[in-house]
N, C-alpha and C positions, 0 to 999 in steps of 0.2 A: 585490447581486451577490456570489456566492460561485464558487469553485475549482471547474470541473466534476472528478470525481469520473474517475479514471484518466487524463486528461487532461493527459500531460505540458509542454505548454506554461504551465498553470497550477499545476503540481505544488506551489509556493511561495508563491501567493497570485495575487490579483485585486484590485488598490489605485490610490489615487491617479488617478484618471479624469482628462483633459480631455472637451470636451461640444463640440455643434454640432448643424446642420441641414444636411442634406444637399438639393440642389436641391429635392428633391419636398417639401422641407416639417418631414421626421420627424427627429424627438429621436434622438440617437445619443450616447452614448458611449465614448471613446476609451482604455479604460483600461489601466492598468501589468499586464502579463502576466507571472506571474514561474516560470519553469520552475527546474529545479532546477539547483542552484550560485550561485542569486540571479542569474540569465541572463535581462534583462529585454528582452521584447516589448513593442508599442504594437498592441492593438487594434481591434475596431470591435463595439459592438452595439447594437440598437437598445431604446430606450427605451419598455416597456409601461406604458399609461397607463390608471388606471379612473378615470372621472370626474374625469379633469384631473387625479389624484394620479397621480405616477408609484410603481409598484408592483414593477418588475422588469426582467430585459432578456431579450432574442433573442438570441444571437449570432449575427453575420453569419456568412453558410456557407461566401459566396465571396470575403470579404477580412476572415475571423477574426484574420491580424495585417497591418497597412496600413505596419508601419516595425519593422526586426529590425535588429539590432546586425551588418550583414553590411560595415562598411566597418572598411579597417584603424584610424582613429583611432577608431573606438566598440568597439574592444575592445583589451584589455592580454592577457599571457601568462598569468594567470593569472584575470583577471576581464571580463565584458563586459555592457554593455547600451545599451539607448535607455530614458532612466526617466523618471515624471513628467513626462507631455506637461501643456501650460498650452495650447488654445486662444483666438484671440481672431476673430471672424468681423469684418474690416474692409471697411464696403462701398465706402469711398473708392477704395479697392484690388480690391477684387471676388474676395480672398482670405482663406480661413482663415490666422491665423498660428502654428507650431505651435511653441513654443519647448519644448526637454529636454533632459537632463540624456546628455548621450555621456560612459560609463563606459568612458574608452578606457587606454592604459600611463600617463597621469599622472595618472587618477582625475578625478574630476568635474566636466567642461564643460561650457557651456552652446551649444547650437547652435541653428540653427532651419531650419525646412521650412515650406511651402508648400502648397496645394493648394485647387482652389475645388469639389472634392465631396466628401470627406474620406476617398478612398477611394485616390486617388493621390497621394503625397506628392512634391514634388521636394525632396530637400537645398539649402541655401543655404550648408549648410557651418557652421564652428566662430565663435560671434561672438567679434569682434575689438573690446577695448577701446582706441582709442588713447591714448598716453602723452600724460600730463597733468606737467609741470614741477612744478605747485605743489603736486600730493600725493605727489609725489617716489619714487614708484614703480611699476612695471608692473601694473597689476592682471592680465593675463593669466597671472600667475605663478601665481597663487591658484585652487584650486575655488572653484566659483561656483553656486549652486543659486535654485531659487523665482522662476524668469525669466517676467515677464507684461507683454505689450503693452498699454498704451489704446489703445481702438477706432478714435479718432479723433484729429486733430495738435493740440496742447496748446499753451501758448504756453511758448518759450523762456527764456532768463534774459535774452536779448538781445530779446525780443518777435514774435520771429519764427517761424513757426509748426514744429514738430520732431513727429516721431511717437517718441514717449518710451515706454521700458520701465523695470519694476522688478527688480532682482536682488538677492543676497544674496554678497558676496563671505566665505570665510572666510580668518585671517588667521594660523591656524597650519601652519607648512609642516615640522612634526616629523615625519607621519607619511610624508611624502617622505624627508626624508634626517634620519638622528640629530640629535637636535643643533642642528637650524633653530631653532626655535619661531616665534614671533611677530614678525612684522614689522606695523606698521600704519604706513598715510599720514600723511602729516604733517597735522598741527590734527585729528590724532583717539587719544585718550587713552583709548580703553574695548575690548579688543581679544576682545570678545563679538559676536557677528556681528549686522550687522541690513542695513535697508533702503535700498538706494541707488539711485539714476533715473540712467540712460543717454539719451541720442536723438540724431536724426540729424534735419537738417535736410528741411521736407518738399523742398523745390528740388532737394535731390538726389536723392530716391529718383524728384522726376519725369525727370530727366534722366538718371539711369544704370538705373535702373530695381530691383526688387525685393531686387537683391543689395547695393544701398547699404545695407540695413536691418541685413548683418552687420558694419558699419564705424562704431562707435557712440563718442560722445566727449562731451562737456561732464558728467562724472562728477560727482556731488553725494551726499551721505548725505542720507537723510530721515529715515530712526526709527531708534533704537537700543531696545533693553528697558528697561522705564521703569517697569512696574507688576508685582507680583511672579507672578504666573502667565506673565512672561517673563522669569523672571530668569535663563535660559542662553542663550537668544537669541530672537529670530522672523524670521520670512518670510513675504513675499506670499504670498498663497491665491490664489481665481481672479482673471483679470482686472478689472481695477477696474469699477464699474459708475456711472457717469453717471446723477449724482439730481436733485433741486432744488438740494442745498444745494453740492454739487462733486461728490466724488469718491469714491463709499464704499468704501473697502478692506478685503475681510474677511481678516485673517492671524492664524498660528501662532505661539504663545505656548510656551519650552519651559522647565519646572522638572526638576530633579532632579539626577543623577548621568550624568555624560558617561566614559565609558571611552574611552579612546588606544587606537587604531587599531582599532576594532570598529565595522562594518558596520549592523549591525542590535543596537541600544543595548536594554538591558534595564532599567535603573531610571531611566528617563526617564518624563513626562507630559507629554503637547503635547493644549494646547487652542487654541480659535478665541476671538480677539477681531476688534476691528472700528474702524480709522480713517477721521476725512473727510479729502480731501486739496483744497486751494482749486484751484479752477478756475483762477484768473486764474495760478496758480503753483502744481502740481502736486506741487512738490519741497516744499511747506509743510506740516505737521501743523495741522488749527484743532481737529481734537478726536478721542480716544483712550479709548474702552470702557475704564474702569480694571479691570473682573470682567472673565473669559472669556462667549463668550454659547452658547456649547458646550461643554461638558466629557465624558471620559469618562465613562461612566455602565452602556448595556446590559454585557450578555456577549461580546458579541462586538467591542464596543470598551476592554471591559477584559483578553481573552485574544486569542493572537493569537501573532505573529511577533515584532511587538515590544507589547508588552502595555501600555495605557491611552496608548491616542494616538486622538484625532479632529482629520484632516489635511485640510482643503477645497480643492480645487481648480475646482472648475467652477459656474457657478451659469447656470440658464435660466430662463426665465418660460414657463409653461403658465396658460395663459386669466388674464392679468393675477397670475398668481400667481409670485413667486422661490422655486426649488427650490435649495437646494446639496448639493453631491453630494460626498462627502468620503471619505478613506478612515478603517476602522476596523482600529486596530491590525496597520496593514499586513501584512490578511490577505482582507479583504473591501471591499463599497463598500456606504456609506449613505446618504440623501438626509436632507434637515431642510426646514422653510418656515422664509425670510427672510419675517420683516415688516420692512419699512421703516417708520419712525416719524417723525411732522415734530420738528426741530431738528435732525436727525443723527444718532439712537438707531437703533438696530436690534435 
């Protein structure tokens, strides 16, 4: 998928998709619309398929953007969006979960919406980390990006069953006020951002219903960068996918040069690796892709907006086949085939 051509909604690009089925059945993707000023929309189009490859999209005519940046906390005086939708289609729920990045006055929150034909979104509003004593600080203080639900309720620390998400808190608050820098929780010594699990118990989302899923607590890290194609950080990619062996997580991997306070980074490289996460304990690593299993590589994922980045966010099955669908140097979108391999390789 590429920038339609005069089309000012997309004047910036066309990146970073979420994906879904809409009742009748058909492939759709939900991707990052970027109009000029870096002013991000959430889309809808639909997925063209030859012989089970998916080969391009349609855009939807009458809900080309399904979620714009029109609320006061998803815009600041100077910057706004809704960015980087993450779907998860949960049937226990009978809802898409649509978690994204509200570029609102204090810069990058995580929020979530709802909707079960992906065509009407409701807000649930800004998720809410509550205060945990023992890592002795507010995580709502922090951006927070790479938010993805599991499908289904996981087991707790306590055994109890939780509908658990993944996020990426960052831990430098310089570019808020002069001077901040780096605050990190306690019993964590690496202040490079990576992967932490949230959840919420399922007894309460049955009893207060949908909106419990933005009041999220028993905070934990899972992965930090560990292998050198992550040595400035990672983040969850799509929603986790439920294998044989647990829990296969495909995420971004970023080396290079990080500039203070720039938007859209220029001597960065973000590749796709791939973790299992244990069933019985979600928040556990049993094994970690030491290589990336995508790298930059064509033209159009080595040039671009920000140049040599391949960013996964959505992954579907078409006739027993996994597609993931990624963005390229966030400016376009690409698809790849997942093979799943037995032990946990992909």
């Amino acid at each position: 998928m590429s920038p339609l051509p005069g089309d000012p909604a997309e004047a910036e690009g066309v990146l970073n998709p979420a994906s879904g089925r809409t009742p009748d059945g058909v492939l759709h993707l939900l991707p990052r619309l970027v109009a000029e000023g870096n002013v991000s929309s959430v889309g809808l189009a639909r997925v063209l398929l030859d012989g089970g490859v998916p080969v391009g999209v349609e855009r939807d005519r009458d809900d080309r953007v399904v979620l714009a940046p029109d609320r006061g906390w998803e815009r600041g005086r100077t910057n706004a969006g809704v960015e980087d939708p993450r779907t998860t289609w949960v049937p226990a729920l009978g809802v898409h979960l649509m978690t994204y990045v509200a570029y609102g006055p204090l810069g990058p929150r995580p929020a979530l919406a709802t909707s079960a034909d992906l065509r009407t979104w409701e807000r649930l509003g800004p998720l809410h980390l509550r205060y945990d004593e023992e890592l002795d600080t507010d995580l709502n203080l922090f951006p927070n990006k790479d938010v993805v639900w599991f499908a289904e309720p996981v087991p707790g620390r306590d055994g109890e069953p939780v509908w658990a998400v993944l996020h990426r808190p960052m831990w430098d608050l310089g570019w808020l006020r002069d001077g901040e820098g780096t605050h990190l929780p306690a019993g964590v010594d690496d202040d490079r951002p990576g992967i932490w699990m949230s959840s919420v118990p399922v007894a309460e989302v049955e009893r207060d219903g949908l909106a419990a899923l933005t009041r999220l607590r028993d905070h934990r890290l899972v992965a930090m960068p560990e292998h050198p194609f992550e040595a400035l950080k990672i983040g969850a990619g799509p929603p986790p996918l439920r294998v044989p062996e647990g829990w296969l997580l495909l995420h971004h991997g970023v080396t290079g040069e990080l500039v203070p306070g720039v938007d859209q980074q220029q001597r960065v490289r973000y590749t796709a690796g791939a973790m299992l996460l244990d069933p019985a304990d979600p928040g556990r690593v049993l094994a970690r892709t030491p290589e990336p299993l995508l790298e930059p590589e064509t033209a159009d994922e080595l040039a671009g907006t920000v140049p040599g980045v391949v960013f996964p966010t959505a992954v579907e099955e078409v006739d027993g086949v996994r597609y993931v669908f990624y963005g390229m140097a966030d400016s376009r979108i690409g698809v790849a085939r997942l093979d799943h391999l037995a032990g946990g390789a992909a």
